[in-house]
C-alpha positions as CSV (number, residue, x, y, z in Angstrom):
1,X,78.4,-61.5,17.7
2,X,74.3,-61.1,17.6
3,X,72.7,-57.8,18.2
4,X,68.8,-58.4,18.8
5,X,66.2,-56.0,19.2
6,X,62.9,-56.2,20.5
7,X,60.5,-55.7,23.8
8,X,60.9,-57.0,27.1
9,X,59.0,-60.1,26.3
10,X,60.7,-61.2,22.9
11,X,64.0,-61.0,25.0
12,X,62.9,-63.0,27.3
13,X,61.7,-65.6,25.0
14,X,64.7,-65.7,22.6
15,X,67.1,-66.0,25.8
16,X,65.0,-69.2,27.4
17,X,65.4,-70.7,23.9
18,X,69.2,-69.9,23.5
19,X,69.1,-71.5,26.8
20,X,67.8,-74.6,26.1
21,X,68.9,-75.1,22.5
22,X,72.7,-73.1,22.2
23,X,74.9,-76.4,23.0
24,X,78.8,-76.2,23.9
25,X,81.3,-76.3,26.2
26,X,81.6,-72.8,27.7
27,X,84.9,-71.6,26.3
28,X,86.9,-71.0,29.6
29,X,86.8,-74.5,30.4
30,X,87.6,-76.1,26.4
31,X,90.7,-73.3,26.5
32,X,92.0,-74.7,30.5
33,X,91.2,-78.5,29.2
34,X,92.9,-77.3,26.0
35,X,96.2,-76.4,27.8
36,X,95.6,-79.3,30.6
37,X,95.5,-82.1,27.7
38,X,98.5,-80.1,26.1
39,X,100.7,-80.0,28.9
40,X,100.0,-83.9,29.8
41,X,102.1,-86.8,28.7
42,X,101.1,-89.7,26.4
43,X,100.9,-92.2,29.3
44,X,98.9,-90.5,31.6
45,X,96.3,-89.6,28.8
46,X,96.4,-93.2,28.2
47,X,95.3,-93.6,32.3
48,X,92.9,-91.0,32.0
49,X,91.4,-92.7,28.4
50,X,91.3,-96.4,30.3
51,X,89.4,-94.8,33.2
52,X,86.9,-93.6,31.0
53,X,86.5,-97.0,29.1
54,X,86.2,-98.7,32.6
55,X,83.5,-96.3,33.2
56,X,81.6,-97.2,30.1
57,X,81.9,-100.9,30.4
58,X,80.6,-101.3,33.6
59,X,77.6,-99.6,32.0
60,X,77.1,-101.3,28.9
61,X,77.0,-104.4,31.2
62,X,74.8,-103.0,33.5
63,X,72.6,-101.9,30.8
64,X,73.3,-105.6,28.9
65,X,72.4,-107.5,32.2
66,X,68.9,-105.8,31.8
67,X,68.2,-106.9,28.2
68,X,69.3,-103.6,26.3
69,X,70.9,-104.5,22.8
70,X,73.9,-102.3,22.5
């Protein structure tokens, strides 16, 4: 936990740049995901994994049929 003190203005200021630079997934969501992934068997993660992979390939060769080098 932070504790910050300061004016009006310095508040403001630190909270657009916690904004923009504090990454993560918000923790609600990793602990339900968590429990989801937990609670799921080994073949439909597998279904789930291969969707993703699908997903990817058709963009690396999208982004190959326009001359990227990946």
């Amino acid at each position: 936990m932070v504790f910050v003190v300061a004016n009006a203005v310095g508040i403001k200021g630190l909270v657009q740049v916690k904004t923009n630079v504090d990454s993560g997934v918000f923790k609600a969501l990793e602990t339900c995901a968590i429990a989801a992934y937990s609670n799921t068997t080994e073949t439909k993660l597998q279904a789930i994994m291969s969707a993703y992979q699908n997903r990817r390939d058709i963009i690396l060769n999208g982004l190959q049929s326009l001359g990227w080098s990946i």
